[in-house]
N, C-alpha and C positions, 0 to 999 in steps of 0.2 A: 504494500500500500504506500501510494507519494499525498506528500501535501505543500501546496503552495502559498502563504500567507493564510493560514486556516482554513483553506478548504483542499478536500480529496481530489487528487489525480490522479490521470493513469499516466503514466512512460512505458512503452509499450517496444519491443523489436519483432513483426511478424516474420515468420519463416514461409516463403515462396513453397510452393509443391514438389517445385522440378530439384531441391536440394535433396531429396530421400532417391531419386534413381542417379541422380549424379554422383554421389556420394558414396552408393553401391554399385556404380559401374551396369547398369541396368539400361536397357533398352525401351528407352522412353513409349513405344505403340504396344510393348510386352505388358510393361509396367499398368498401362491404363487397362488391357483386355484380360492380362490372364492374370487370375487369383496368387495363382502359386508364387511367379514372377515378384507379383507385389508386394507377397507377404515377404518372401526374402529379403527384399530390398528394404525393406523397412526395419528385417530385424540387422542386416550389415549395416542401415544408414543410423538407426541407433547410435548402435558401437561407436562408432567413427564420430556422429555430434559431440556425445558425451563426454570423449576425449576432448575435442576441442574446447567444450563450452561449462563441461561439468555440471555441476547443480544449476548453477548461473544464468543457464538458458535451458530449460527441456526444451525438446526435440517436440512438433504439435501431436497431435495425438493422430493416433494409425488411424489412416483410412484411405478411400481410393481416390486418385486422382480427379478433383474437379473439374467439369464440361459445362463454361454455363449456356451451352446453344440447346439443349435438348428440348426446350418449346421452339425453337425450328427445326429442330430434326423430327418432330413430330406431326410439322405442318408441311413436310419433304427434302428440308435443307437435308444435303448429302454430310457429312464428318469427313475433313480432311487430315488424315495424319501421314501424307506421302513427305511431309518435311525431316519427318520423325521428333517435333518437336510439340508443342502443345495443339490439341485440335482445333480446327476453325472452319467457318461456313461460309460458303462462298453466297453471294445473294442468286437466286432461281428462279423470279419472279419477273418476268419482259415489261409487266406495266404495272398502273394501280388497279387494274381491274382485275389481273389473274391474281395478285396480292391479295384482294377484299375475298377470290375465290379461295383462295388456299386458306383463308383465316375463315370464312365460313364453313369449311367442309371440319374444321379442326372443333367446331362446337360440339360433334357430336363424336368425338376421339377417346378412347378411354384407353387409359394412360395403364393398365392392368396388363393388356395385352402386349404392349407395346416391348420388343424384345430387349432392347436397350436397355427399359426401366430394370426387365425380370432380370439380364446378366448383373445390373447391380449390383440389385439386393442380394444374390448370391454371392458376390463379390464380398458384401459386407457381412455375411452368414458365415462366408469363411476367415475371413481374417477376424471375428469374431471367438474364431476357434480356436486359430493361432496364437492369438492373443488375450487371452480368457480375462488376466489381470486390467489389460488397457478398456478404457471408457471408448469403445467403436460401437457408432452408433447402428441401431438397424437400418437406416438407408440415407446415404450421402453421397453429394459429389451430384446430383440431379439439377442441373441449374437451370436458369432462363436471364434474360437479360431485360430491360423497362421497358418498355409500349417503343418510343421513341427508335431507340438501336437495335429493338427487333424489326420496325419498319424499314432501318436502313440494310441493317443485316438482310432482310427481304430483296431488297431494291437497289442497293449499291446506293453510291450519292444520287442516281435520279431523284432517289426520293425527295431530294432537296428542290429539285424540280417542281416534283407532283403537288409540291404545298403552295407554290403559286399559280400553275397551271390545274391542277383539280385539286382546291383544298375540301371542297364538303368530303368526294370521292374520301382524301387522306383522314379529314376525321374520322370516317365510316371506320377506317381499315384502324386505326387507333385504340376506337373503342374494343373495336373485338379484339384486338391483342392484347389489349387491359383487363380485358375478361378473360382472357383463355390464358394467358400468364399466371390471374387469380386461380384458375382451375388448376393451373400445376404444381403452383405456388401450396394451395391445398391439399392437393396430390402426396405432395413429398412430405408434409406436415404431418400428415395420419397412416401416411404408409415409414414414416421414423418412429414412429409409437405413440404420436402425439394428438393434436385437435387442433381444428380450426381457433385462429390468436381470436383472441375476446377484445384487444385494441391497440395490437402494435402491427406496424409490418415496416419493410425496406424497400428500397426499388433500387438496381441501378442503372442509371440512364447514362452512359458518358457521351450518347453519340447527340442526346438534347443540347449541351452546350454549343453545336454548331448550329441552331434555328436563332437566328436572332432576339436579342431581348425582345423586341415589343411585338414580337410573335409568343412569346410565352404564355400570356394569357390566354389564348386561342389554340393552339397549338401542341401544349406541354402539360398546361398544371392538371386541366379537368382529367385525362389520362392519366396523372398520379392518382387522381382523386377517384379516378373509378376502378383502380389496381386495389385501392384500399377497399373501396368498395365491397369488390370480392373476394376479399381475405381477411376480412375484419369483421366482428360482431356486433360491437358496440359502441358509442361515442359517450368522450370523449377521445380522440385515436392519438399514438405515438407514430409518427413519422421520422423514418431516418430515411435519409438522402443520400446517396453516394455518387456522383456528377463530378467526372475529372474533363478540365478545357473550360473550365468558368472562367469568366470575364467581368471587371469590376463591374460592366454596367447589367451584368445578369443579377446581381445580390439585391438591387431595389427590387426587381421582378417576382423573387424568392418569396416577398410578403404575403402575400393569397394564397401561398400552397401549404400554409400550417405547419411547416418543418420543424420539428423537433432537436431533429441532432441534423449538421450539415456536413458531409465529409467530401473534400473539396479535391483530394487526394493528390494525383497531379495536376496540376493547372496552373502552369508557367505564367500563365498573366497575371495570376493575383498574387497580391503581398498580403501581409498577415493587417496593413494598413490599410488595406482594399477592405478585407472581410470584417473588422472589429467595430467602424461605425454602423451596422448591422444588423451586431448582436443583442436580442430581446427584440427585434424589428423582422428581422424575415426570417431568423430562425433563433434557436432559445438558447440554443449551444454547438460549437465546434471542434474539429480537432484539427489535429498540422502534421503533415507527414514529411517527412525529411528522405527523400526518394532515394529506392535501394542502388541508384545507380552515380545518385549525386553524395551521402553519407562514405562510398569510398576512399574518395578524394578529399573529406575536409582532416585538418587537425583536430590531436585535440580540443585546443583552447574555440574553435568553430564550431564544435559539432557542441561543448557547454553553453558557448554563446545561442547557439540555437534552439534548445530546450528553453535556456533562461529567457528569452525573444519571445518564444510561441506560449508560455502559461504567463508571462506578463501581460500580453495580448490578449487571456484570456481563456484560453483554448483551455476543453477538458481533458483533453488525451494528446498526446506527444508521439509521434510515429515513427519507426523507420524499418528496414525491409533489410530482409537478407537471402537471398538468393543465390544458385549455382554460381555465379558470375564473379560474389564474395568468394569464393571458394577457387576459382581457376584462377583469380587474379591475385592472390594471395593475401588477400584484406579483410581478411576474418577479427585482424587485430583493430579495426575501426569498430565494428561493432563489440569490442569488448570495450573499446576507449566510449561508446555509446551507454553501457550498462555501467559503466566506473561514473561517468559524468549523472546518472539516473541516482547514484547511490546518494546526493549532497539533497534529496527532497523524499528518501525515504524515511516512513515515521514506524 
């Protein structure tokens, strides 16, 4: 537990996915399909964190490699892992119109049958087994992406198009991805052991920050609002936002959409000066992430100043990411200089 001037923080260092097959020498399309593969890799990538990082940092807990296209792989996106590196979906949809069809035929999709869903949870049945001690949940790694960047993911950048040239058409296709997101979104909630949230949910949209601010009203927010819609039971709701590519003049637009928490994650245009006149105004709280690609390169005395920067600003949580990339370039010692600089606001 951190505290900043009397109140609770979090300092935080995520650990990316792609460090457990790196780390075991694993072949990243193995690692995502077969059980066995993964479970290994998970028990060599153990070993090997441990060493490095000791109690200091656990390792995240076992489970299978997250996909968050699988509401377009259900609406026909194909799964591309010819890279051999994380999967991705190419857009399949020639207009707005075979888009509005592919999102209507998806209303009536049950996610039961769906083979991908079923390799899962087998997935997660068996390293369940191998791992009896670790908290692996019964079914993870099933993702979707917000209304927004599933249309783009649909459409490529036309869709940037289709909102001038047939915007009622792009609302139509909107809504049913707000609703059919909420249906998988539900999905994955009660087939994990759990139930539909009684008044929280997330969304993330990073591909919204390229619709212009003063399209956001029209455009963005009622599609958060009806993501919650179908995923929520009750009001009053918790909104978290995760929307990386914001821009200072998106944070006045933020006000209408009731955000809770706002995680702004990457988004080179904003300063922590951009986002603090804001806070209590379009959303209630923040975090600052210190990107796992930029934490390599600072010094110490940088990477203090930065922490100390981001909860003076305000910010609830304090971020930074470690990744395979820490590990081939040999900068694993940044992120211990990350958790030494965390230890001057633990209470």
């Amino acid at each position: 537990m951190y505290s900043y001037k009397g109140r609770e923080v979090a300092i935080k260092v995520e650990i990316y996915p792609d460090v457990v097959p790196y780390l075991a020498g694993a072949d990243m399309i193995k690692f995502i399909t077969d059980p066995v593969c993964c479970a290994d890799a998970w028990e060599a990538a153990k070993e090997k964190f441990y060493a490095e990082f000791g109690e200091e940092l656990p390792l995240s807990k076992v489970a299978p490699h997250p996909i968050s296209y699988m509401h377009l792989v259900a609406m026909g996106a194909k799964l591309d892992m010819s890279h051999g590196g994380e999967p991705n979906v190419h857009a399949f949809a020639n207009d707005i119109d075979e888009a509005i069809a592919f999102a209507k035929a998806h209303e009536r999709f049950n996610y039961e049958n769906m083979k991908e869903a079923n390799d899962l949870f087998e997935m997660c049945a068996y390293l369940k087994k191998r791992f009896p001690g670790d908290d692996v949940s019964l079914f993870s790694g099933f993702g979707h992406e917000g209304p927004v960047t599933t249309a783009v993911l649909m459409r490529g950048s036309d869709f940037y198009c289709d909102l001038y040239e047939e915007p009622e058409k792009c609302k139509e296709l909107l809504r049913l991805l707000s609703e059919g997101a909420g249906r998988h979104a539900n999905f994955v909630r009660i087939k994990s052991g759990g139930k539909i949230n009684d008044y929280a949910y997330s969304i993330c949209d990073d591909f919204a920050a390229l619709i212009p601010p003063d399209m956001f009203e029209e455009f963005v927010i009622p599609y958060w609002y009806a993501f919650g819609d179908a995923t929520t039971l009750d009001r009053p709701r918790r909104f978290f936002l995760h929307c990386e590519g914001m821009t200072p003049r998106h944070m006045e637009k933020l006000g209408s959409a009731k955000i809770n928490h706002f995680q702004p994650s990457v988004s080179p245009a904003l300063k922590l000066s951009d986002v603090t006149p804001w806070l209590y105004k379009s959303f209630n709280e923040f975090d600052w992430l210190c990107y796992a690609f930029n934490v390599v390169n600072m010094s110490d005395g940088e990477i203090e100043q930065f922490i100390e920067n981001s909860l003076n600003a305000g910010a609830v949580a304090v971020r930074t990411q470690i990744g395979a990339y820490a590990f081939k370039s040999g900068k694993t010692d940044r992120i211990k200089a990350w958790l030494r600089a965390a230890k001057k606001y633990k209470i």
